[in-house]
C-alpha positions as CSV (number, residue, x, y, z in Angstrom):
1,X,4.9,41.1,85.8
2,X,3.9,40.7,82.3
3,X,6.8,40.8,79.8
4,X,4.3,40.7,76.2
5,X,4.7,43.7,74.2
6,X,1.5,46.0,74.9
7,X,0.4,45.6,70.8
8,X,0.6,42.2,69.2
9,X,-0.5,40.8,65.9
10,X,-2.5,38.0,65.4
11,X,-1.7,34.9,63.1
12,X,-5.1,32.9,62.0
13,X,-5.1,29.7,59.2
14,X,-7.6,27.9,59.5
15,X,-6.1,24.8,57.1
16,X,-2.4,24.4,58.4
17,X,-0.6,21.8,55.7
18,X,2.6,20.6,55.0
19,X,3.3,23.3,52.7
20,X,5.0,26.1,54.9
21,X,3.6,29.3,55.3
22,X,5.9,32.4,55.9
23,X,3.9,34.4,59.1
24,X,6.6,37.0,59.3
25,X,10.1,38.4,57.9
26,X,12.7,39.6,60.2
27,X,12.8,39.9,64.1
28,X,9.6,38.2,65.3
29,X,8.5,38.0,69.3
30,X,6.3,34.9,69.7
31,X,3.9,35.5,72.8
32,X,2.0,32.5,72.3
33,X,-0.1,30.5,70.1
34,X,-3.5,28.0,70.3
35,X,-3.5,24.9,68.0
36,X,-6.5,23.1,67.4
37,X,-6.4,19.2,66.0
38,X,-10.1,18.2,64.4
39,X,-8.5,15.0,62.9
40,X,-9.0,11.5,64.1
41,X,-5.1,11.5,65.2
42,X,-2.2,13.3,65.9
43,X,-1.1,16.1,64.1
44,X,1.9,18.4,64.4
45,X,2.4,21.6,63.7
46,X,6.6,22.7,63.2
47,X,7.5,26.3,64.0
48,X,10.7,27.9,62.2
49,X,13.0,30.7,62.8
50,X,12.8,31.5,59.5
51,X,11.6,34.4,56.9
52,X,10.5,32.1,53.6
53,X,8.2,29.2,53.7
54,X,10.1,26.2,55.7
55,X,10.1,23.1,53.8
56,X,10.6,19.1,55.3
57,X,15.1,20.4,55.0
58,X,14.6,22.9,57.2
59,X,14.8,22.0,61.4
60,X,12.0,23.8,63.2
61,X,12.3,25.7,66.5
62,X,9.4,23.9,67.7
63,X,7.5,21.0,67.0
64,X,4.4,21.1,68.8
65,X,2.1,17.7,68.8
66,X,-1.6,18.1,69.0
67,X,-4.1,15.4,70.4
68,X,-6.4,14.5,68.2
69,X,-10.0,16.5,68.6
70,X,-8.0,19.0,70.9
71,X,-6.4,21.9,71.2
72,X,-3.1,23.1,72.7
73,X,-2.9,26.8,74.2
74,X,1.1,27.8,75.2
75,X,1.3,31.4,76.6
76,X,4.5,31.9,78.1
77,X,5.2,34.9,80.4
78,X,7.6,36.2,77.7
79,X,8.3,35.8,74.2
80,X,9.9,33.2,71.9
81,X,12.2,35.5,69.8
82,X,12.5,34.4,66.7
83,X,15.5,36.7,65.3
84,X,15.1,35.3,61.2
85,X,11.1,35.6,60.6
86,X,8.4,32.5,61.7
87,X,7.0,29.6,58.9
88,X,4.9,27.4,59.8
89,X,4.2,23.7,58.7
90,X,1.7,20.9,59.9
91,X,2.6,17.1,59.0
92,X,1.4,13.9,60.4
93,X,4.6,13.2,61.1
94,X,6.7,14.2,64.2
95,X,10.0,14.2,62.3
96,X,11.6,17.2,61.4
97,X,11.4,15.9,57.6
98,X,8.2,14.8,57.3
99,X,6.2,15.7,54.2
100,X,2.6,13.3,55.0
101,X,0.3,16.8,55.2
102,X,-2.5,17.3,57.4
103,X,-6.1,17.1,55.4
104,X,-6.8,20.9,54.8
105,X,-8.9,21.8,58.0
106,X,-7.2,19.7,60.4
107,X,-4.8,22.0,62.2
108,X,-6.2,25.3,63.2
109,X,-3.6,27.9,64.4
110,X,-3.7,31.2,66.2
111,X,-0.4,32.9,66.7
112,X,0.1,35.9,68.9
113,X,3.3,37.7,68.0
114,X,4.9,41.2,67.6
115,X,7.8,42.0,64.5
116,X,10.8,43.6,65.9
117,X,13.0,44.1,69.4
118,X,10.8,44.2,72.5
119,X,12.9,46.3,74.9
């Protein structure tokens, strides 16, 4: 049985950096993302349980590392609830305080998600 909410949102940046991004504010349902990678090596793309833009302090939820010229798909049969809001941030760097940036157009993100409870 599927457990996504029937309506979700969609999340689309097409030039992920180290500079976060708040996607949403408040109680967020995550029902899956696709990252794409067009650089010659890794990049990594940090996902917070947060409402404001997450800087290199802030500890993501996820750090997600993408092969380079590839992408990763991650659809879960529920959702990642996210109770605070999701930022996003994409570094070279795996650690949770690194600040090296992707080159604008690197990291490609999709995110699936729906605001609120899902019951």
């Amino acid at each position: 049985m599927n457990q996504h909410p029937s309506e979700l949102s969609t999340y689309r940046n097409l030039a992920l950096a180290n500079t976060g991004v708040s996607v949403t504010t408040g109680p967020t349902n995550v029902a899956g993302w696709s990252l794409t990678n067009s650089a010659a090596t890794i990049r990594y793309v940090k996902i917070y349980n947060k409402a404001t833009a997450a800087t290199a302090a802030d500890t993501p939820v996820f750090t997600v590392g993408i092969p380079t010229l590839q992408t990763v798909n991650f659809y879960p049969s529920g959702s990642i609830r996210l109770p605070l809001g999701m930022s996003l941030r994409c570094t070279t760097e795996p650690t949770d305080a690194g600040t090296t940036g992707a080159t604008s157009g690197d990291a490609l993100a999709h995110i699936l998600f729906k605001n609120g409870t899902v019951v």
